[in-house]
ZADRENMAR-129330 format. One record per residue (C-alpha): residue in one letter; x, y, z. Coordinates in nm, 2 decimals, always signed. Layout:
<rs>
> A	X	Y	Z
...
</rs>
This chain:
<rs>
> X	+7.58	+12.73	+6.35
> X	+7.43	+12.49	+6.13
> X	+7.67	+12.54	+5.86
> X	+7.94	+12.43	+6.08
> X	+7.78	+12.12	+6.20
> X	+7.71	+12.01	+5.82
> X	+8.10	+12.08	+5.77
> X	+8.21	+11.89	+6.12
> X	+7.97	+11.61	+5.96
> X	+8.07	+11.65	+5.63
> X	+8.45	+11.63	+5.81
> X	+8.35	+11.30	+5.94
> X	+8.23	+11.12	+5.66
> X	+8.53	+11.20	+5.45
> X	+8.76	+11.06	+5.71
> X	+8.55	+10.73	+5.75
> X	+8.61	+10.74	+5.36
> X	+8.98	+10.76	+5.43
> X	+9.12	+10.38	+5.44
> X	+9.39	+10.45	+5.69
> X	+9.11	+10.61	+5.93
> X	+8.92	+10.29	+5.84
> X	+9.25	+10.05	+5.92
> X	+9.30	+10.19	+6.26
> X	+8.92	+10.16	+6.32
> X	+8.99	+9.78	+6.25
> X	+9.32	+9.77	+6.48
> X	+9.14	+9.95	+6.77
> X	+8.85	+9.73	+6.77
> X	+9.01	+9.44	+6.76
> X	+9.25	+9.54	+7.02
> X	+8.95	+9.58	+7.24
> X	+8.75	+9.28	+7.13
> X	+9.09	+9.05	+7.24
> X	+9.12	+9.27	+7.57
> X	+8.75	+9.30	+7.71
> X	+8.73	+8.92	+7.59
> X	+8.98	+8.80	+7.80
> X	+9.01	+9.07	+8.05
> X	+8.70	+8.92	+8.30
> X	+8.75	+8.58	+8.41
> X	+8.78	+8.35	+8.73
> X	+9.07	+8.35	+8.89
> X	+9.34	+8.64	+9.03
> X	+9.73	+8.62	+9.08
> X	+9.93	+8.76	+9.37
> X	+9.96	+9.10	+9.28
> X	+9.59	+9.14	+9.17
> X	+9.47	+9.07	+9.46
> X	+9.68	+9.30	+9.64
> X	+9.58	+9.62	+9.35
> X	+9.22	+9.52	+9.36
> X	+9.25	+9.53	+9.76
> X	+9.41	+9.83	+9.79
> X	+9.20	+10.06	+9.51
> X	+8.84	+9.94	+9.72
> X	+9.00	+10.02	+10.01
> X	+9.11	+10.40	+9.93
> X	+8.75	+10.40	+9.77
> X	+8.59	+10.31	+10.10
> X	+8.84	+10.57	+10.33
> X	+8.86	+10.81	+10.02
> X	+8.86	+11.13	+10.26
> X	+9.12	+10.97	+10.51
> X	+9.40	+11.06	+10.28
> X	+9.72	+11.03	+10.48
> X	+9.62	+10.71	+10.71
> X	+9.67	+10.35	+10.73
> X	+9.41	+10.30	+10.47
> X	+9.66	+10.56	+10.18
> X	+9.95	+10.40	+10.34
> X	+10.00	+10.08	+10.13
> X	+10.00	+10.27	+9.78
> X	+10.31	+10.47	+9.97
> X	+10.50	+10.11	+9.82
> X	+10.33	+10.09	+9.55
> X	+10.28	+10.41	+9.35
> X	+9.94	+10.54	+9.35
> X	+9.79	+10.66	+9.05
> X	+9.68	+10.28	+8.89
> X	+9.49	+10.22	+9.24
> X	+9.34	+10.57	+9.25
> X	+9.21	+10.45	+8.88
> X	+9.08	+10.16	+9.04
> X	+8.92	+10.33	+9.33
> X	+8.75	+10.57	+9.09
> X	+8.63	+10.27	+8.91
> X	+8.45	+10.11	+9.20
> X	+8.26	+10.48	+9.22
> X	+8.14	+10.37	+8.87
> X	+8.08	+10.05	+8.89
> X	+8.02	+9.81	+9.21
> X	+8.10	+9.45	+9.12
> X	+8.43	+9.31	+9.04
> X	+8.38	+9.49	+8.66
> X	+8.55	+9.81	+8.81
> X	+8.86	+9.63	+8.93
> X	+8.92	+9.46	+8.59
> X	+8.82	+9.74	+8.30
> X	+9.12	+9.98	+8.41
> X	+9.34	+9.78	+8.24
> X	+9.19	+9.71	+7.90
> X	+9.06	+10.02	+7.85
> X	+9.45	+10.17	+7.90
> X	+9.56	+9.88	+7.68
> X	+9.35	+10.02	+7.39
> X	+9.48	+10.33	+7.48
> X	+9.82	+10.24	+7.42
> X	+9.72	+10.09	+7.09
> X	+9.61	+10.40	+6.99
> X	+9.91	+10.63	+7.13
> X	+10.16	+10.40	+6.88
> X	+9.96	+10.45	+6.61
> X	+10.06	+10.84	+6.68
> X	+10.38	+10.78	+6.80
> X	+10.50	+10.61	+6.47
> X	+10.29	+10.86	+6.23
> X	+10.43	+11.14	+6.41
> X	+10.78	+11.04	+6.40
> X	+10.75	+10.91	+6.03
> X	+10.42	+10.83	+5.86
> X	+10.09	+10.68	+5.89
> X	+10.18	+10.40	+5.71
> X	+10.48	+10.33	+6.01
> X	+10.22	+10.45	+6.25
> X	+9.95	+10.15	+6.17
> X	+10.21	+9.91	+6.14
> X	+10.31	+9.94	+6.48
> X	+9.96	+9.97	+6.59
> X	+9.86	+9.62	+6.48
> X	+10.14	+9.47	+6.62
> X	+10.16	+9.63	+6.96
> X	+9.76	+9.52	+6.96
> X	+9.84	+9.16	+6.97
> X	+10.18	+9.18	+7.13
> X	+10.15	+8.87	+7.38
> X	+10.33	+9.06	+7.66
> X	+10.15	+9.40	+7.62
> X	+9.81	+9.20	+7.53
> X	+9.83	+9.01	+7.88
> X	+9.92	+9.27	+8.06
> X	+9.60	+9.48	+7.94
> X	+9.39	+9.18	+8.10
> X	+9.55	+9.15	+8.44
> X	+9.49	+9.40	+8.73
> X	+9.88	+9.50	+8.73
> X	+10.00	+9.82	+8.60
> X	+10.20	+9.73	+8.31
> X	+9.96	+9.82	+8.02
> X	+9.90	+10.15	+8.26
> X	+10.28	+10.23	+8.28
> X	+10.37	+10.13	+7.92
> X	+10.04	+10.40	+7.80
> X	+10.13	+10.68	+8.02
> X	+10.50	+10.67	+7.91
> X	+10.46	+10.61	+7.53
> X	+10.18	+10.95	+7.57
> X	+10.52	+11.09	+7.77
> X	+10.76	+10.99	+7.48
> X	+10.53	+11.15	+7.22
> X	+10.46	+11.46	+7.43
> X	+10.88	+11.49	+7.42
> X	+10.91	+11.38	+7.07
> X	+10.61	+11.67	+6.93
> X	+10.66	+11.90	+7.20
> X	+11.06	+11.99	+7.09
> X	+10.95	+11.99	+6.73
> X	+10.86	+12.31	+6.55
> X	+10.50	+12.25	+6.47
> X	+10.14	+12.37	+6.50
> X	+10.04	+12.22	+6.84
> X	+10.42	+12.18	+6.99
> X	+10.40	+12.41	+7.26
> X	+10.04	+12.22	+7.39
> X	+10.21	+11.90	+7.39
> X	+10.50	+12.08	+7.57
> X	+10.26	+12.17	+7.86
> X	+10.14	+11.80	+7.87
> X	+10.50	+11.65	+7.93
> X	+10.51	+11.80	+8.29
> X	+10.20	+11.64	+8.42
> X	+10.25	+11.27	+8.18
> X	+10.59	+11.24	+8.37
> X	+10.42	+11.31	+8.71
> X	+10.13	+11.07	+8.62
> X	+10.41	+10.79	+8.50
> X	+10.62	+10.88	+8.81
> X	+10.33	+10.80	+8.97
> X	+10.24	+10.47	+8.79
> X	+10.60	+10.29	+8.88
> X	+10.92	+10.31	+8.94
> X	+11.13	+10.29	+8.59
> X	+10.92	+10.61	+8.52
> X	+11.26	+10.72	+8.70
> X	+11.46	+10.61	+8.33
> X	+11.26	+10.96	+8.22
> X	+11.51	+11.15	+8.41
> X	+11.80	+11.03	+8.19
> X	+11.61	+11.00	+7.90
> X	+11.49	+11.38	+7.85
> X	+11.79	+11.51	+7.96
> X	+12.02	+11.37	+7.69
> X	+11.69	+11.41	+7.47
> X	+11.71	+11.81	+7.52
> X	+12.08	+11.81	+7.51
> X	+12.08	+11.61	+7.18
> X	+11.83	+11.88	+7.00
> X	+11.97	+12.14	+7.13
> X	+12.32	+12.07	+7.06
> X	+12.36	+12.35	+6.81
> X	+12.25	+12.66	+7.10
> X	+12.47	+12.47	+7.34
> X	+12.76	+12.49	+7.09
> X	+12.70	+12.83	+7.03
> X	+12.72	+12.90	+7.36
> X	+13.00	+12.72	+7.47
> X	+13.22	+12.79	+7.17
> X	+13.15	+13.13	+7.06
> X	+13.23	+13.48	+7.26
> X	+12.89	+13.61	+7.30
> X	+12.71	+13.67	+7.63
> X	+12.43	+13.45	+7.71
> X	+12.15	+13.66	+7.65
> X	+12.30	+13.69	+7.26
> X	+12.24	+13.33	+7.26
> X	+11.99	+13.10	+7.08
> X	+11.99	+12.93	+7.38
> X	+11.85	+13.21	+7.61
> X	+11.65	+13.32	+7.35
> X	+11.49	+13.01	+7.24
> X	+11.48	+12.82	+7.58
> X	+11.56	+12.94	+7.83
> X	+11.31	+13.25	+7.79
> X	+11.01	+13.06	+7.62
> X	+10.77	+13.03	+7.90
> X	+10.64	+12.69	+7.74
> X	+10.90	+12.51	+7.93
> X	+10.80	+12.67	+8.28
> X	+10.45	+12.56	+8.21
> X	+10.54	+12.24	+8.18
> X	+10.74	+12.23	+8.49
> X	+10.46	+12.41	+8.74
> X	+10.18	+12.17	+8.54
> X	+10.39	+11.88	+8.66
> X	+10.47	+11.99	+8.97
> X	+10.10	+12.06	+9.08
> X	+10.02	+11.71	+8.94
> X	+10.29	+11.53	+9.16
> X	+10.21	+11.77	+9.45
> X	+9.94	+11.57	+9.63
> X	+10.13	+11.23	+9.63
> X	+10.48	+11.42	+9.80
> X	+10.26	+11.58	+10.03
> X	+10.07	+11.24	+10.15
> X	+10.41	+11.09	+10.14
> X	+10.55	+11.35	+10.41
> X	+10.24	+11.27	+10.64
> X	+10.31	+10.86	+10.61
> X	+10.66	+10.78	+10.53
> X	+10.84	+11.13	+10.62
> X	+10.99	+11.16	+10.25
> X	+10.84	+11.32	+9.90
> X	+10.92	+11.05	+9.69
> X	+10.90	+10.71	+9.86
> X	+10.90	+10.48	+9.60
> X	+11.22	+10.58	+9.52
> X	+11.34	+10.40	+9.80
> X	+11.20	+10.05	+9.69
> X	+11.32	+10.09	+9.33
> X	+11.65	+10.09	+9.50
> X	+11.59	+9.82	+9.73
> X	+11.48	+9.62	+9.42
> X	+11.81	+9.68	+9.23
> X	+11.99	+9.58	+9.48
> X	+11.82	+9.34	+9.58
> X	+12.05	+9.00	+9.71
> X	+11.76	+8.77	+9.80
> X	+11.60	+8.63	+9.47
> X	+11.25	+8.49	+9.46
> X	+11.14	+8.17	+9.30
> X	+10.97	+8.30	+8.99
> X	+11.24	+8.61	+8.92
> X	+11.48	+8.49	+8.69
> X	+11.87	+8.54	+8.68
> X	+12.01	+8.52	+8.35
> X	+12.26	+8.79	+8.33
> X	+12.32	+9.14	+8.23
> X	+12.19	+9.04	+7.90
> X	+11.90	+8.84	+7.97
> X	+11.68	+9.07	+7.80
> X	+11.89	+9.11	+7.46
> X	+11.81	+8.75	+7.48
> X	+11.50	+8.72	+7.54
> X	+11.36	+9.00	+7.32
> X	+11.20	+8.71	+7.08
> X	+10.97	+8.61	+7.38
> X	+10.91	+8.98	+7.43
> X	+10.81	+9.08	+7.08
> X	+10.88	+8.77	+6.90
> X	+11.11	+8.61	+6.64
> X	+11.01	+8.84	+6.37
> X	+11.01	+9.12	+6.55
> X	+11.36	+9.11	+6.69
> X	+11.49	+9.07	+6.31
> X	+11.33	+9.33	+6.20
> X	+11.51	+9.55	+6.50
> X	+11.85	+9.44	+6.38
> X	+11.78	+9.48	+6.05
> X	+11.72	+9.86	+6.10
> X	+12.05	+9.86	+6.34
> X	+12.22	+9.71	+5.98
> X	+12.05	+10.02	+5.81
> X	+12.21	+10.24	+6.02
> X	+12.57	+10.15	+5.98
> X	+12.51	+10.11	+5.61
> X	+12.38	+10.43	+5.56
> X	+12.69	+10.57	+5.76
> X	+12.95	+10.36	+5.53
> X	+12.80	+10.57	+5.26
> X	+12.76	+10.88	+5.37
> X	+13.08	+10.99	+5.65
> X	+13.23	+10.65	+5.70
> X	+13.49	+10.82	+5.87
> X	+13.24	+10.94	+6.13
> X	+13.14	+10.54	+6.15
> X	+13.45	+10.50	+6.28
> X	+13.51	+10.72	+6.54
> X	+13.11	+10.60	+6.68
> X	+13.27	+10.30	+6.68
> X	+13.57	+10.34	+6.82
> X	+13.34	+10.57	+7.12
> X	+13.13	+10.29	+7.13
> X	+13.36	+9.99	+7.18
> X	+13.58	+10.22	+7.43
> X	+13.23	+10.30	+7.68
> X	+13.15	+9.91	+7.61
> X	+13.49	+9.84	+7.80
> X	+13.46	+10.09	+8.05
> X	+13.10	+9.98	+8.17
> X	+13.22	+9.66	+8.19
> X	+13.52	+9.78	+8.40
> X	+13.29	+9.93	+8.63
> X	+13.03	+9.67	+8.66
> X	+12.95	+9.39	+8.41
> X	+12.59	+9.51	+8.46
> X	+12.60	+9.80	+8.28
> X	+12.71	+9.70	+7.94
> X	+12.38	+9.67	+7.81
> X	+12.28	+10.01	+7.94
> X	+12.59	+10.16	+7.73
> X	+12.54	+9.93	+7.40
> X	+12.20	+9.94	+7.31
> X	+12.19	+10.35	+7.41
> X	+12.54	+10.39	+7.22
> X	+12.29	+10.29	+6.93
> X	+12.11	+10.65	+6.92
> X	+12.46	+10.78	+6.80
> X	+12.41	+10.58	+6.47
> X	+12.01	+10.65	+6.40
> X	+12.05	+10.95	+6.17
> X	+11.68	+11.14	+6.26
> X	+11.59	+11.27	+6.58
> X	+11.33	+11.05	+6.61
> X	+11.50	+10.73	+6.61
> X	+11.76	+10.85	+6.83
> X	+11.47	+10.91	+7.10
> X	+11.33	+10.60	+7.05
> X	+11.67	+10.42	+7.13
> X	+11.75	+10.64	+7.41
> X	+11.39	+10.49	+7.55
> X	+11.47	+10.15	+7.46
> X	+11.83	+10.09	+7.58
> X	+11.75	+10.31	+7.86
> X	+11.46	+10.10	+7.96
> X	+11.56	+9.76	+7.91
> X	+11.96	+9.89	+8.00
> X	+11.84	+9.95	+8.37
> X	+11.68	+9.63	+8.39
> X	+11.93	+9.44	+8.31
> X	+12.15	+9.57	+8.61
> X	+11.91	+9.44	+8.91
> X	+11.94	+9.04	+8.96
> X	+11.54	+8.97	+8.94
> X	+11.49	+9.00	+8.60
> X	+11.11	+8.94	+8.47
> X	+11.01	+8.97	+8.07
> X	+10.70	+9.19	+8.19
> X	+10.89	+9.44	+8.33
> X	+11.02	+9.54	+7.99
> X	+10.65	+9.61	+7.89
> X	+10.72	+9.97	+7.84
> X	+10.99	+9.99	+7.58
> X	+10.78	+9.78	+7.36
> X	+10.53	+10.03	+7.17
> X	+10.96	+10.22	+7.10
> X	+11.06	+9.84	+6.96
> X	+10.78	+9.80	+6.74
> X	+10.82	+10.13	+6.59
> X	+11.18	+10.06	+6.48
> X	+11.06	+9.75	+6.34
> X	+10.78	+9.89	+6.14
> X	+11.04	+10.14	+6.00
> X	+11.23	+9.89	+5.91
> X	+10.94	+9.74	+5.73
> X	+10.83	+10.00	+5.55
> X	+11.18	+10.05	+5.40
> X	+11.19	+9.67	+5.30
> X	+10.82	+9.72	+5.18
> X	+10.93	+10.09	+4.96
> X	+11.22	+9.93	+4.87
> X	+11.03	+9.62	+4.66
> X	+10.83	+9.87	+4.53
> X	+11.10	+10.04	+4.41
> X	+11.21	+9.72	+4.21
> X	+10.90	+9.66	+4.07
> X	+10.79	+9.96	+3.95
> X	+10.46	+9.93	+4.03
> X	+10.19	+10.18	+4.12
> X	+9.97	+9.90	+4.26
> X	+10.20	+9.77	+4.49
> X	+10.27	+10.10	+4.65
> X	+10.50	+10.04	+5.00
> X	+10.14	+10.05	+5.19
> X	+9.99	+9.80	+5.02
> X	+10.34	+9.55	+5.03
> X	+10.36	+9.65	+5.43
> X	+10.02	+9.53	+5.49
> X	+10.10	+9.21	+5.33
> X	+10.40	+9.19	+5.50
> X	+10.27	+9.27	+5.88
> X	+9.99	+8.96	+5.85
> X	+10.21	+8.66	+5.89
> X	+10.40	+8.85	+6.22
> X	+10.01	+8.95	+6.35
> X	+9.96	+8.60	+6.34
> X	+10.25	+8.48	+6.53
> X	+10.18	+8.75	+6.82
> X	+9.83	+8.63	+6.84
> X	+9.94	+8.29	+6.84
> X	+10.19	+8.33	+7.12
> X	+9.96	+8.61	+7.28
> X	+9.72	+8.33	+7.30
> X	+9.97	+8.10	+7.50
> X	+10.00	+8.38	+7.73
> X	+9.59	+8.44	+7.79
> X	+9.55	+8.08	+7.82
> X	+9.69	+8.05	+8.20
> X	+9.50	+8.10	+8.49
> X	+9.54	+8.01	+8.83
> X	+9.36	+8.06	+9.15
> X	+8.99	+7.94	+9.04
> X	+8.74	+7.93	+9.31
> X	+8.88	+8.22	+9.54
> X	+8.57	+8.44	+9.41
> X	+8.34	+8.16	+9.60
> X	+8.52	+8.10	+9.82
> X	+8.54	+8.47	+9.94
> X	+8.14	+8.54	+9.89
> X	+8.07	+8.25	+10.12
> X	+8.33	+8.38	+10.39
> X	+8.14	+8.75	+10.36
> X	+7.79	+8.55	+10.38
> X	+7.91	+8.36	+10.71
> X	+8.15	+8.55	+10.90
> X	+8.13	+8.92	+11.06
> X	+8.34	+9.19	+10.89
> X	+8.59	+9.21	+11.18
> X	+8.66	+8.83	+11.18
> X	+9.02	+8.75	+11.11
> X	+9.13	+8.45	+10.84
> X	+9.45	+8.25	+10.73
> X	+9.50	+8.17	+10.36
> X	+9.75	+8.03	+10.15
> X	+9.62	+8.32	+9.90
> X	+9.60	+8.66	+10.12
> X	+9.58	+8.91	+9.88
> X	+9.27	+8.80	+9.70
> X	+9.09	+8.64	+9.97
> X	+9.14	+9.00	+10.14
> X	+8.97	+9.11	+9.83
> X	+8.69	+8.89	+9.76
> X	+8.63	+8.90	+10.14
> X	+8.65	+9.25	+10.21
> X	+8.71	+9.43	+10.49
> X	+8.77	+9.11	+10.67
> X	+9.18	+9.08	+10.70
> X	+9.32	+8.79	+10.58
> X	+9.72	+8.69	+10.76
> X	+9.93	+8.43	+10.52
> X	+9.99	+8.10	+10.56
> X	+10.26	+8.03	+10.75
> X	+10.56	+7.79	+10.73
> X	+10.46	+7.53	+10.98
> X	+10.20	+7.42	+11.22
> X	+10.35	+7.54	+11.53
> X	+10.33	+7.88	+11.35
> X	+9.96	+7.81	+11.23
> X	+9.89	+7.78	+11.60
> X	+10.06	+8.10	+11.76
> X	+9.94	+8.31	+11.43
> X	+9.56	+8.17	+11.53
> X	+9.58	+8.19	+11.94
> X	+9.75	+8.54	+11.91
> X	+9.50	+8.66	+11.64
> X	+9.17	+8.50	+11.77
> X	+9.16	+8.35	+11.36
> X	+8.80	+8.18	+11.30
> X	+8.90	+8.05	+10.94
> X	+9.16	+7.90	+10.78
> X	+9.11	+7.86	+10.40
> X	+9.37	+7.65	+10.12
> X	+9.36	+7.67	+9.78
> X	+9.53	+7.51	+9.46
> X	+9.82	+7.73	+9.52
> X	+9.96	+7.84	+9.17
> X	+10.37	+7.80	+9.22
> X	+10.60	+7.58	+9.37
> X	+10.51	+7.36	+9.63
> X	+10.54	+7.58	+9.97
> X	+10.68	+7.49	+10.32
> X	+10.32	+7.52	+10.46
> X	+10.25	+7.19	+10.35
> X	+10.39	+7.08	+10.67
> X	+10.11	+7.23	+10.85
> X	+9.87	+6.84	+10.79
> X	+9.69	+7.06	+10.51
> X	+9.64	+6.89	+10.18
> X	+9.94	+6.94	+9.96
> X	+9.80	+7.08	+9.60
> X	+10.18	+7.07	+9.48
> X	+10.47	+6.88	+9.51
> X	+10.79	+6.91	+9.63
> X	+11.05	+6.88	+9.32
> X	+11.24	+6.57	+9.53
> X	+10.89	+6.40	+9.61
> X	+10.83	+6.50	+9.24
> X	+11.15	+6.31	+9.12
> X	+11.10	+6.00	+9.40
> X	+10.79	+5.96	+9.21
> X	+10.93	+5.92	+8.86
> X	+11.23	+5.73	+8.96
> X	+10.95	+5.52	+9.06
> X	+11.12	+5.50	+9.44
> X	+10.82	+5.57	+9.63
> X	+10.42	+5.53	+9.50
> X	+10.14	+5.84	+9.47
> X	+9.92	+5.67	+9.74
> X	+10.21	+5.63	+9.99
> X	+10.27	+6.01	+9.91
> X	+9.93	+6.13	+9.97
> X	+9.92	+5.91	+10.30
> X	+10.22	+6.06	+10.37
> X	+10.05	+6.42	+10.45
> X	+9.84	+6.27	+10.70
> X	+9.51	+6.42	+10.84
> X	+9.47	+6.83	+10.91
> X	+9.52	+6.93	+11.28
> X	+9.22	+6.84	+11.50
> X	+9.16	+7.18	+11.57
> X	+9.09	+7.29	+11.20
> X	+8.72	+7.16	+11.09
> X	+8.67	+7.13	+10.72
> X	+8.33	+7.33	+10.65
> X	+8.31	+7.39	+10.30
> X	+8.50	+7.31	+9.96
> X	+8.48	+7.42	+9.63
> X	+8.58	+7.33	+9.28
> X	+8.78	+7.01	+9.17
> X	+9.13	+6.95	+9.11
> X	+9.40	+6.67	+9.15
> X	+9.76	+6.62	+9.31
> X	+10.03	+6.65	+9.02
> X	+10.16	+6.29	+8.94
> X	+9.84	+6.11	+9.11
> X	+9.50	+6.09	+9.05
> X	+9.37	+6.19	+9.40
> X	+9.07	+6.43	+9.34
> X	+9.08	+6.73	+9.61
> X	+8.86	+7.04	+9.59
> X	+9.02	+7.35	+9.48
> X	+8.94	+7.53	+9.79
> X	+8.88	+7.45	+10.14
> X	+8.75	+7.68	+10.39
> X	+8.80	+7.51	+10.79
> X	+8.66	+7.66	+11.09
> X	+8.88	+7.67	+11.39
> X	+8.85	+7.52	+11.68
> X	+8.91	+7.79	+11.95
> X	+9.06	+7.50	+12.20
> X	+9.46	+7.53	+12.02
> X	+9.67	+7.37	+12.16
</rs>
């Protein structure tokens, strides 16, 4: 016994000694110094609020698991609120709400780092580690309570589990058994997990093109086959489907008890494609707004690195079949025309997947299968948003570090060095695109939005009983921060304010420095924290003055009583002061 504990030491001190163990250590702790550092501040968005809401309240009705208290996560996928609710078991203050993130942001760090080695070296494998650290999109997103860094973990752990698990190696058939549950954990997480069902498919068809052949072209009967033998009788494959099945099992059968259907979320993904009503803050650039946008989603650098390994490709087919080329081509150009036949939409679905046919491994063709799959189906809804792309990052950065390392092994090369072995040129290489992703990650951190709320909400829970009802310009988090007290939103004008108070007894009414657009609540009397874009524009056309604007809003309704305000802010284009947050108490005689 203790021999094997002085070898298990021994073990560990020669891989501290190792300076790629040492590298990643680096990566991976400053990963998680730039993620816990900016992961716990003042201030929640939209969508946190309503994650942060929903994981305390399955953690306060954990055993009531197919009511109205389960019933929200039936539209938004469960397992990153479960996280959270098992976080608040851990720890009780906000902390719990906010470390799920970071902690699978690391975690990602860490799965491209075996992504890349797997699929080509170490070297490749810390390249794309240190950049998917400081990615600005994937960064953020590891600080915010969304799911993004969640999703983007779970499904580069699924990619690799497909990648190993088909290959002929020591632990293939372990990570084979872990692809059933991954893809019910990422089903779980949200809804592009549902790209996974065309991506393993043509994954499996792909590597086992040769058995399919065999039994397709050649007179045998199927039990003669590779196929049958190899697949279809290796049990590994059924593990992987009853492990998955018992993973996803819970969720369909909650589902059936609240919305009558396994799989609900499937519904909303297809109410989001097709969705005709477009929200301010989506964006509709076109079918190939991402293409375009890939600098902003893994910089300038980045994205030339990407095309420079698509160049590799076709240069390595001129030399070796160029005749092949051109039939991949021709295939390519003719689905290209037909997509866009069918609908305009689809075109980058077909092109940037068309791609795999030129990578000439098995793991390049997976990763561009994940990558033109992913961004390909985002690009058909009309709400386009760069975040939602966050998954297919850790797959981009890995083609650009190959790319990298084959501009790094290829100066080597010319200079015949042994000092300057490819490593060593990489690592010099990587710094100046490290810096530029921290630089525009730091853009990113910078903005917050919705100070004061926290306040705001403890003062609520110190001076109103847990059944009183509130109206808020910010629901979500003052339903959080004031928990369980429910919180309606603001609505559109005053005549509303009144009916939504009289019919729900409402004792508070709270506005805060709302972070978008100015809203049509404004015409409630309330103080405006933004304007409108034509008041906006009257104002630099220098047609109407800031004080006549601010008079214009006039005096709050009688029957709303300001009794507390915090923080300090001013009215865009004036210089009127106005707290951040103002909490009124109403009047019970509404008119």
């Amino acid at each position: 016994m203790k021999d094997t504990a002085k070898e298990i030491i021994e073990e560990t001190k020669e891989s501290f000694r190792n300076p790629y163990y040492l590298v990643l250590l680096i990566i991976l702790g400053v990963a998680t110094f730039l993620r816990f550092r900016y992961a716990f501040f003042e201030g929640m968005w939209v969508d946190e609020g309503r994650h942060a809401y929903i994981g305390v309240e399955i953690a306060q009705h954990l055993s009531e698991y197919a009511t109205e208290h389960h019933g929200q996560v039936t539209e938004f996928l469960p397992l990153y609120m479960y996280m959270i609710a098992f976080s608040t078991y851990l720890f009780s203050t906000e902390f719990a709400v906010r470390v799920v993130s970071p902690v699978m942001g690391v975690a990602g760090v860490a799965l491209t780092y075996f992504l890349g080695r797997e699929m080509k070296n170490k070297e490749v494998g810390l390249i794309a580690a240190a950049l998917v650290a400081v990615n600005p999109i994937y960064w953020f997103l590891s600080t915010r309570i969304l799911t993004g860094a969640t999703f983007a973990t779970l499904y580069t752990a699924t990619v690799l589990a497909l990648y190993y698990g088909l290959e002929d190696r020591e632990f293939s058939k372990y990570a084979l058994w872990a692809l059933g549950p991954l893809v019910a954990l990422t089903l779980m997480t949200r809804q592009a997990a549902y790209t996974l069902g065309l991506v393993i498919p043509l994954y499996l068809l792909y590597v086992k093109r040769d058995e399919l052949r065999e039994l397709i072209l050649e007179e045998v009967s199927v039990k003669e086959t590779r196929l049958y033998q190899n697949t279809l009788t290796d049990t590994n494959y059924y593990i992987a489907a009853a492990l998955g099945l018992v993973t996803i099992a819970p969720w369909a059968v909650r589902n059936m008890f609240t919305c009558g259907a396994p799989l609900c979320g499937v519904e909303r993904a297809l109410g989001f494609a097709g969705a005709t009503s477009i929200p301010a803050w989506a964006s509709t650039g076109g079918a190939f707004y991402y293409v375009f946008n890939l600098p902003s989603i893994v910089t300038l650098g980045v994205s030339l690195l990407v095309v420079f390994r698509v160049i590799q490709y076709f240069t390595e087919w001129t030399d070796r079949d160029a005749d092949t080329l051109v039939k991949y081509v021709s295939l390519t150009i003719g689905a290209v025309l037909a997509a866009y036949l069918v609908l305009p939409g689809l075109v980058p679905l077909v092109l940037l997947t068309s791609i795999a046919l030129y990578a000439t491994n098995n793991a390049e063709k997976l990763l561009w299968l994940v990558i033109g799959i992913g961004i390909g189906f985002h690009s058909i809804p009309e709400i386009k948003v760069p975040r939602y792309a966050v998954f297919v990052i850790p797959q981009l950065l890995i083609v650009a570090s190959l790319a990298m390392y084959s501009i790094s092994d290829w100066i080597s090369r010319q200079l015949e060095s042994t000092v300057l072995t490819p490593w060593r040129i990489a690592a010099v290489l990587v710094l100046p695109l490290v810096f530029i992703s921290y630089s525009q990650g730091m853009h990113n951190i910078a903005q917050g939005g919705f100070d004061n709320l926290e306040p705001a909400g403890n003062w609520l829970v110190e001076n109103t009983d847990e059944d009183a009802e509130i109206i808020a310009t910010s629901p979500t988090q003052t339903r959080y921060y004031a928990y369980p007290r429910f919180t309606h939103r603001m609505p559109n004008s005053e005549e509303e304010l009144r009916s939504l108070i009289k019919d729900n007894n409402v004792s508070y009414v709270q506005v805060d420095a709302y972070e978008r657009a100015q809203a049509d609540w404004t015409q409630t009397g309330l103080p405006p924290y933004r304007l409108k874009v034509s008041t906006r524009q009257e104002l630099q056309a220098g047609s109407i003055s800031p004080q006549e604007v601010v008079e214009g809003y006039g005096e709050p309704p009688e029957y709303l009583e300001p009794v507390e305000s915090f923080g300090q802010t001013q009215i865009p284009l004036t210089e009127q002061p106005q707290p951040m947050v103002i909490i009124y108490r109403v009047n019970q005689s509404v008119p």
